[in-house]
KOLRO-923097 format. One line per 2 residues: number of its first residue (from 1); their letters; for each residue x, y, z of C-alpha. Coordinates in Angstrom, 1 decimal, always signed. Last residue first. Layout:
<pts>
NUM	a	X/Y/Z | ...
</pts>
This chain:
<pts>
389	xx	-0.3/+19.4/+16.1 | -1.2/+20.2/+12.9
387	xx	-1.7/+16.8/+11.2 | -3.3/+15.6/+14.7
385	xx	-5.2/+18.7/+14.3 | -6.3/+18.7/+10.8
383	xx	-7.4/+14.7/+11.1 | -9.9/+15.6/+14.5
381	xx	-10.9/+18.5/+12.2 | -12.4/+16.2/+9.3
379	xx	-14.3/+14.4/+11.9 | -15.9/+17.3/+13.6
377	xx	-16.8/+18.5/+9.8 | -18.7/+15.4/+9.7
375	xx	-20.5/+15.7/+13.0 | -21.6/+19.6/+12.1
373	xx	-22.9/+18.3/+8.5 | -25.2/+15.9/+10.2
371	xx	-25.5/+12.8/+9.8 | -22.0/+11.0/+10.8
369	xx	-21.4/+7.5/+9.5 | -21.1/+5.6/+12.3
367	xx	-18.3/+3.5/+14.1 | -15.5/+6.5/+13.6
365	xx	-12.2/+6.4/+12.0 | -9.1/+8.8/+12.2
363	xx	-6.4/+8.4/+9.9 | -2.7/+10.6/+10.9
361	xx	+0.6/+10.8/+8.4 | +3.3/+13.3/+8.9
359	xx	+6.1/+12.7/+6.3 | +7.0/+15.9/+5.0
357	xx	+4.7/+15.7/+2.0 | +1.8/+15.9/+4.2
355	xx	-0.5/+12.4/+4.4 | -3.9/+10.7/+4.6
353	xx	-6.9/+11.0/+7.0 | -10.9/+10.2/+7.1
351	xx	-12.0/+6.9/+7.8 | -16.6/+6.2/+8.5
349	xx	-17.8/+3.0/+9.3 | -21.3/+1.1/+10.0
347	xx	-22.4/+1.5/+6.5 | -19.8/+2.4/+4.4
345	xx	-17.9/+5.8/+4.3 | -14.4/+6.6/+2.8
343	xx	-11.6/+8.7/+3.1 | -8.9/+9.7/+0.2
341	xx	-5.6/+10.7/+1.4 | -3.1/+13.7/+0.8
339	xx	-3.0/+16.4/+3.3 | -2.4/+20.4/+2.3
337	xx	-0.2/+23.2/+3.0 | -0.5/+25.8/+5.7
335	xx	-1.4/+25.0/+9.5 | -5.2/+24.9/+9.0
333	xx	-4.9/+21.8/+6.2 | -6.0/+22.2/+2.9
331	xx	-7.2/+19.0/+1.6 | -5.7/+16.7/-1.7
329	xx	-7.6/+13.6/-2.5 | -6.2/+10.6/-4.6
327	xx	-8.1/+8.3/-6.7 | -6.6/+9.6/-9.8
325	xx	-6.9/+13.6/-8.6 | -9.6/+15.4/-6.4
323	xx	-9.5/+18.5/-4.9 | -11.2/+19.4/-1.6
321	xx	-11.0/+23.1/-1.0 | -14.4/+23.7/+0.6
319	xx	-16.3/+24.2/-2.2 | -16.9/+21.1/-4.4
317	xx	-14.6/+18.9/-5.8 | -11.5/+21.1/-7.4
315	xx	-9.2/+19.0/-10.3 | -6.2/+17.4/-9.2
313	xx	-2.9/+16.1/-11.2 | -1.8/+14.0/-7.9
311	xx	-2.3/+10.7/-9.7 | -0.8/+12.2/-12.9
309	xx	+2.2/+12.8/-11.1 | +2.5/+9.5/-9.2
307	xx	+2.2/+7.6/-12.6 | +5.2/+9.8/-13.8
305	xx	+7.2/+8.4/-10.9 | +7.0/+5.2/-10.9
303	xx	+4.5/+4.0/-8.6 | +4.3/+1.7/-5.4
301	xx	+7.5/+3.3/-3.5 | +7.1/+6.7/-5.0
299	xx	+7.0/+8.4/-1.2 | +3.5/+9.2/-1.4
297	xx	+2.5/+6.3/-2.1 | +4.7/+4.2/+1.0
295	xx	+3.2/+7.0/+3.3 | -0.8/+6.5/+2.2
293	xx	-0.3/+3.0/+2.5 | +1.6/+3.1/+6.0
291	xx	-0.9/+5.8/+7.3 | -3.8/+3.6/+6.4
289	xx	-2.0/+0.6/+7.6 | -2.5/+2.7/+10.6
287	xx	-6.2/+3.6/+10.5 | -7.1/-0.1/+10.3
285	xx	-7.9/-2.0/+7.2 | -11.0/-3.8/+5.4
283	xx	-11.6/-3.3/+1.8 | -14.8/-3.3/+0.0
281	xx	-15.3/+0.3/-1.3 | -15.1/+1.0/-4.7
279	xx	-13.3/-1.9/-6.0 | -16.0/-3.7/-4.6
277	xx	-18.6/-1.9/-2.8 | -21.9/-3.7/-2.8
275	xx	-19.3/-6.7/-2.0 | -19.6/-5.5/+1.6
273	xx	-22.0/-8.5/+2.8 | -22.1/-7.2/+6.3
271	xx	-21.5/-8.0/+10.2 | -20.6/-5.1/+12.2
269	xx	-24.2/-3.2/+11.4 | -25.3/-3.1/+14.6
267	xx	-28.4/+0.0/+14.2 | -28.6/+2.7/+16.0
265	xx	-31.7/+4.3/+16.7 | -34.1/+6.6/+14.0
263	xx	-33.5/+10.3/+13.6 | -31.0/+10.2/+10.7
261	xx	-33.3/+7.8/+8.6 | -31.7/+5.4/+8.7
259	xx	-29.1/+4.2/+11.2 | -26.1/+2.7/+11.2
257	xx	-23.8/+0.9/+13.2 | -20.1/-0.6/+13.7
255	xx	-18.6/-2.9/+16.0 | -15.5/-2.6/+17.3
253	xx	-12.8/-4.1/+16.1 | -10.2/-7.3/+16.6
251	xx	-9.4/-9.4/+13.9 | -11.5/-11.1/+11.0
249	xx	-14.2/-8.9/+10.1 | -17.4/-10.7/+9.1
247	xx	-19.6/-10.8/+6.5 | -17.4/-12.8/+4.1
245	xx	-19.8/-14.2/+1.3 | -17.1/-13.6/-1.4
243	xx	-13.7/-13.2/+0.2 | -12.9/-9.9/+1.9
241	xx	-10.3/-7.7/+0.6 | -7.5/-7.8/+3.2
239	xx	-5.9/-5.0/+5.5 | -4.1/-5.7/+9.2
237	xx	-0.8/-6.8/+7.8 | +0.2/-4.5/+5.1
235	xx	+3.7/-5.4/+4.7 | +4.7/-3.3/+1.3
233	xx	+4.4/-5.4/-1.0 | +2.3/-7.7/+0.7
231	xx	-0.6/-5.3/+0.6 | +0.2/-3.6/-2.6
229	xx	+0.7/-6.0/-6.2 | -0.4/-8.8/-4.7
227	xx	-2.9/-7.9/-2.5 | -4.7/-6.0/-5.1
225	xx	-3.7/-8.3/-7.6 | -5.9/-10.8/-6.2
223	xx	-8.7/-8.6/-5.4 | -8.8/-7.5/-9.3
221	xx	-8.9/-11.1/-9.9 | -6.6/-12.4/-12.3
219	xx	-7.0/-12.3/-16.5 | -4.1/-8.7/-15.8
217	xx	-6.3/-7.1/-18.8 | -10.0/-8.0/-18.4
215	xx	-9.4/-8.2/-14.4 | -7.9/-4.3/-14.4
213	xx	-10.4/-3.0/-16.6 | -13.1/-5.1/-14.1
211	xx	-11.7/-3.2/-11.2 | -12.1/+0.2/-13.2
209	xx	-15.4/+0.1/-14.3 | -16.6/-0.4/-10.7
207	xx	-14.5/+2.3/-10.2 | -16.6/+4.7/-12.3
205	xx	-19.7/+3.0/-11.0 | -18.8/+4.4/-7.3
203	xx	-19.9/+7.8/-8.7 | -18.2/+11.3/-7.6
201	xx	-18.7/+13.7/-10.0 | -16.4/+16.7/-11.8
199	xx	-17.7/+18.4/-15.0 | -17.4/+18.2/-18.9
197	xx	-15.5/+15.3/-19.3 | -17.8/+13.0/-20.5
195	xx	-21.3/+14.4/-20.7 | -22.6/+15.0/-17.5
193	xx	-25.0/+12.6/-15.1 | -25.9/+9.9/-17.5
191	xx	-29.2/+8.5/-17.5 | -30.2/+5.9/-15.5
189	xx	-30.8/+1.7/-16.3 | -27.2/+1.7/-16.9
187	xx	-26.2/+1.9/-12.9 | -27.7/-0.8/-12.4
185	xx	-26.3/-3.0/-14.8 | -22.8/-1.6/-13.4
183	xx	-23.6/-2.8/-9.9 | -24.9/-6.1/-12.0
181	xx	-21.4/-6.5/-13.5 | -19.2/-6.1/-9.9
179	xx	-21.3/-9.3/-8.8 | -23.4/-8.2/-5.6
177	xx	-24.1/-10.6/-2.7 | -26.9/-9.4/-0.3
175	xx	-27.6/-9.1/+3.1 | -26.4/-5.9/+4.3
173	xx	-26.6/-3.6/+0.8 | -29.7/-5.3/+0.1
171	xx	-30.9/-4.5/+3.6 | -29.8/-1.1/+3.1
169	xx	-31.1/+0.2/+0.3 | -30.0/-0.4/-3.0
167	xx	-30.3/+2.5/-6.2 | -28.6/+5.2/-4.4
165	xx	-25.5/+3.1/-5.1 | -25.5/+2.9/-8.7
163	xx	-24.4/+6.4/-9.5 | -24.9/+7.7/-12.9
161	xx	-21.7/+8.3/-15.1 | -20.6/+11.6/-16.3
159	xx	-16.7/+10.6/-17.1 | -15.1/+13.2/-14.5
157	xx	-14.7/+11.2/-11.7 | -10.9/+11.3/-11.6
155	xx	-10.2/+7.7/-12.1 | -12.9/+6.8/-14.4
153	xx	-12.5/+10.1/-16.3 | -8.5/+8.7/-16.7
151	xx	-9.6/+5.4/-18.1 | -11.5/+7.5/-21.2
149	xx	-15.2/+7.4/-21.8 | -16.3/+8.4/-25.2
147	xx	-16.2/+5.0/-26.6 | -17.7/+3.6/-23.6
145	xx	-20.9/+5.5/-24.5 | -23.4/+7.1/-22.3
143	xx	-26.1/+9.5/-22.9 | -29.0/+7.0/-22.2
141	xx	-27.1/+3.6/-21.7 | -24.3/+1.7/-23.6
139	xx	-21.2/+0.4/-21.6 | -20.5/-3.3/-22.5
137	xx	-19.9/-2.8/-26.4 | -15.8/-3.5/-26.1
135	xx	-14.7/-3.4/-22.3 | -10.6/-3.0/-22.8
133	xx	-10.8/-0.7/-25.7 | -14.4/+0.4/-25.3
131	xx	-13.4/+2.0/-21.8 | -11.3/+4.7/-23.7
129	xx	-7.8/+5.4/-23.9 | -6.3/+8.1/-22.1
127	xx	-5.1/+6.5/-19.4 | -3.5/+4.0/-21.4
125	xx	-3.2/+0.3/-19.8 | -0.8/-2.8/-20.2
123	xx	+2.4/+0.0/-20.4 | +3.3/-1.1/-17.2
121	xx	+3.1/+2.2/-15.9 | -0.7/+2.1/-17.2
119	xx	-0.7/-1.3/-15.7 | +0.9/+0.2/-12.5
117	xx	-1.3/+3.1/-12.5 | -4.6/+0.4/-12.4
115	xx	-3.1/-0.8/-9.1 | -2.7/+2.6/-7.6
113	xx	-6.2/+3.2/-8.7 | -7.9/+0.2/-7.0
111	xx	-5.9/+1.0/-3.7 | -6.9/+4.7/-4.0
109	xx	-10.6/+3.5/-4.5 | -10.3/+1.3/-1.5
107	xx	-10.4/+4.6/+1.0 | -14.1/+4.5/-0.7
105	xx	-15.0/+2.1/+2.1 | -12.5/+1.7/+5.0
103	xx	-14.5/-1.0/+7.0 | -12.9/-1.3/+10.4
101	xx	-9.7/-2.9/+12.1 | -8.8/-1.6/+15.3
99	xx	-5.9/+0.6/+15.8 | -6.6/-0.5/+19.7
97	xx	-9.1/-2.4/+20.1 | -12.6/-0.2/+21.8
95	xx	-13.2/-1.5/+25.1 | -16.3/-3.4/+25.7
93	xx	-19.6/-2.1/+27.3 | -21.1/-5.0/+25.9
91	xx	-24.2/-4.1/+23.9 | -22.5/-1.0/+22.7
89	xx	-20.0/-2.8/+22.0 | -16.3/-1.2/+21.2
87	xx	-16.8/+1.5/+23.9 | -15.8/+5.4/+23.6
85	xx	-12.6/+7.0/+22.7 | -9.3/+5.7/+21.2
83	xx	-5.8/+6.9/+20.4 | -2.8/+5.3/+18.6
81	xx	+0.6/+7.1/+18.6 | +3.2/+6.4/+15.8
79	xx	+6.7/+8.0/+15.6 | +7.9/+7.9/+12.2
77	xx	+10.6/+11.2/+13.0 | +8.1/+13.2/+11.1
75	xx	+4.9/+12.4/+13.1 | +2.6/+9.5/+12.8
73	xx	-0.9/+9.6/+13.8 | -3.1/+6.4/+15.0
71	xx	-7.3/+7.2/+15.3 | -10.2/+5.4/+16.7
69	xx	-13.3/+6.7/+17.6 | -16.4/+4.4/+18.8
67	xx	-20.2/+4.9/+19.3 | -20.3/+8.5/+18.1
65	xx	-23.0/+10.5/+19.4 | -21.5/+13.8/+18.0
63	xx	-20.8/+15.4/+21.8 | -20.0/+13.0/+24.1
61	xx	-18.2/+10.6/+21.1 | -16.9/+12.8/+18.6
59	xx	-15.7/+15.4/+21.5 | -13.8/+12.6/+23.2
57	xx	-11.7/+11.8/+19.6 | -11.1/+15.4/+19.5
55	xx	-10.1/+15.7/+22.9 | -7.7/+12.6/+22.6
53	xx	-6.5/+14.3/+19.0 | -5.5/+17.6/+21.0
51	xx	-3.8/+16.1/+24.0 | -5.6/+14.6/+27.0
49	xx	-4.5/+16.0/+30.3 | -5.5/+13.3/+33.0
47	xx	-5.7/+10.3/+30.6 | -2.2/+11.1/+29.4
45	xx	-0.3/+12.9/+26.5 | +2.4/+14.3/+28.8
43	xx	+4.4/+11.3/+28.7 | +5.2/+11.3/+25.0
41	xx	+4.6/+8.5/+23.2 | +7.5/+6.3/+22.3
39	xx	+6.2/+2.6/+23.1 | +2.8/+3.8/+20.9
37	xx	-0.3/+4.6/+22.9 | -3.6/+4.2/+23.9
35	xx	-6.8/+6.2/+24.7 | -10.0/+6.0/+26.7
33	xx	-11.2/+9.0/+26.6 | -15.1/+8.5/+26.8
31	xx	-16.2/+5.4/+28.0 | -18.2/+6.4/+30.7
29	xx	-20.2/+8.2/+28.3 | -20.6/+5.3/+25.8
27	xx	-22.0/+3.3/+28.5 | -24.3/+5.7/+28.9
25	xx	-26.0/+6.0/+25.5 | -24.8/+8.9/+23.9
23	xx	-27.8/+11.3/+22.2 | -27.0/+13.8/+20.2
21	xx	-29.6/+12.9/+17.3 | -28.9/+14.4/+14.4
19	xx	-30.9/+15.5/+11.4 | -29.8/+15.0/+7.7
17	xx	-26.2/+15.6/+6.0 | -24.3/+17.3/+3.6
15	xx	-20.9/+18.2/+2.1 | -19.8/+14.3/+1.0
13	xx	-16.5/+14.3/-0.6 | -15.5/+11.0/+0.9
11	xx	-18.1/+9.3/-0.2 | -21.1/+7.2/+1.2
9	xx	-22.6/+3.8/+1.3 | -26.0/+2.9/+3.4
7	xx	-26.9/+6.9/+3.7 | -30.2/+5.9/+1.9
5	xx	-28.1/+4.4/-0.8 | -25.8/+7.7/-1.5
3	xx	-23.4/+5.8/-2.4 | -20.7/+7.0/-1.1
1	x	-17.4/+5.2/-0.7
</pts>
């Protein structure tokens, strides 16, 4: 998710960044290329002539200062390989889990939008009826009015609303418990961005919005039917949305930092109260139940079919061919076509990945948000080539 607290919460869509220090400790370098693989990975990918996602991964950490990089890719035939580079403590030395889990951010806006497409499937939502109708009188601010704010601008970030995140820095975000209600207080004290549906932008108050839409009319907790509704449906095992007060993640992963300004040291920022994001960014997974969610969308098995349409009904976000539909992101790939996914940044964390149409699936993560523009774009490549590859 991206708020832009400081660099404490960030988006997938973000296009810049500050200064960056190169610097890799050295147990970080003597880390580098570590990798692992599935029972049906191909000999040839080994630690002696590392295949195009291994030298990615590599290149994050020597090059990007990267703690950690972790990525699982899955071809056509469902063959899965899982990859890893640098250490899982910097303190430690200690290996990085495989497909650890990590903080996936504004990756849970596709969760929270899936679930919302079931109500409107479910004929318990309209997407194109207006916050007032499930929220009556609680979004009033300069230039904004629930009664001009339709379910679909939530989804697609076209509704004009301020950003809360930018608002908190990042001992708040660490240390303190947020209720979804006073993220959205925040964000009221500002004045609206756009007017509704005038212009595309990204604000982790829209899906604020949309979590307590999907409590007021399901009566259960957006969490709840979260898990209900896709994480047992369709066996995600390593992906949970933490308890209130959880700080910790619960199965093996490496540790994730942050630091702030750009040019300061590394924070450890493994241990977090991530409620700051909600049902814009709270979720914990690994890169591939990633690929399994991603999949199982993508192939109609969590919506009916005209809910999947209007989730991939895009509009452009920014310049570099990022389009952006109901909490679904569509990316041009190098090879021809595009990739279907979402990403996500939260302190500590960044995921970036998603899905072809013809089944290949790949989610890389790294354990800092990148800085720079250079070290993002390294990170968006690393997901082109193990879709390309």
């Amino acid at each position: 998710m991206r708020a832009q607290t400081r660099q404490g919460l960030r988006s997938s869509t973000r296009q810049q960044g500050g200064r960056r220090r190169r610097a890799v400790s050295a147990a970080v370098a003597v880390a580098i290329g570590v990798m692992t693989l599935g029972a049906l990975a191909p000999p040839a990918a080994s630690a002696a002539r590392p295949d195009a996602v291994q030298q990615s991964l590599n290149a994050l950490v020597r090059d990007d200062g990267m703690p950690a990089a972790l990525a699982s890719v899955q071809d056509r035939n469902g063959r899965i390989r899982t990859y890893t580079a640098g250490v899982g403590d910097l303190t430690t030395g200690s290996k990085v889990p495989r497909d650890g889990q990590v903080r996936i951010g504004s990756n849970t806006k596709a969760f929270t939008a899936v679930v919302v497409l079931q109500l409107v499937g479910e004929g318990k939502i309209g997407l194109d009826a207006t916050v007032d109708t499930y929220l009556p009188g609680l979004v009033r601010g300069k230039g904004i009015d629930g009664r001009r704010i339709t379910v679909r601008q939530l989804l697609q970030h076209t509704s004009g609303l301020p950003e809360y995140g930018i608002h908190v820095d990042d001992d708040e975000i660490r240390n303190r418990y947020f209720e979804p209600r006073e993220l959205l207080d925040i964000a009221l004290r500002y004045k609206a961005d756009a007017a509704p549906g005038t212009t595309w932008g990204y604000s982790n108050t829209n899906y604020v919005l949309a979590g307590l839409i999907v409590q007021k009319v399901t009566g259960r907790p957006l969490a709840e039917e979260m898990d209900r509704r896709i994480i047992k449906r369709i066996g995600l095992r390593h992906t949970y949305f933490p308890t209130p007060g959880e700080m910790t993640i619960r199965e093996p992963h490496p540790h994730g930092y942050h630091r702030n300004p750009a040019n300061t040291p590394l924070r450890d920022f493994t241990e977090m109260d991530p409620s700051v994001g909600w049902a814009a960014g709270q979720l914990i997974s690994t890169n591939s139940d990633l690929n399994r969610f991603f999949t199982a969308l993508l192939a109609g098995r969590l919506l009916p079919a005209a809910q999947l349409a209007e989730m991939r009904t895009t509009v452009p976000a920014g310049t570099s061919g990022l389009r952006y539909g109901l909490g679904l992101t569509s990316r041009p790939l190098s090879c021809g076509g595009v990739y279907w996914g979402h990403g996500g940044d939260i302190a500590g964390y960044e995921t970036r990945g998603g899905v072809t149409d013809d089944g290949r699936a790949a989610n890389v993560a790294v354990t800092s948000i990148p800085t720079d523009k250079a070290a993002t774009q390294h990170v968006k490549d690393a997901v082109d080539r193990a879709l390309c590859g």
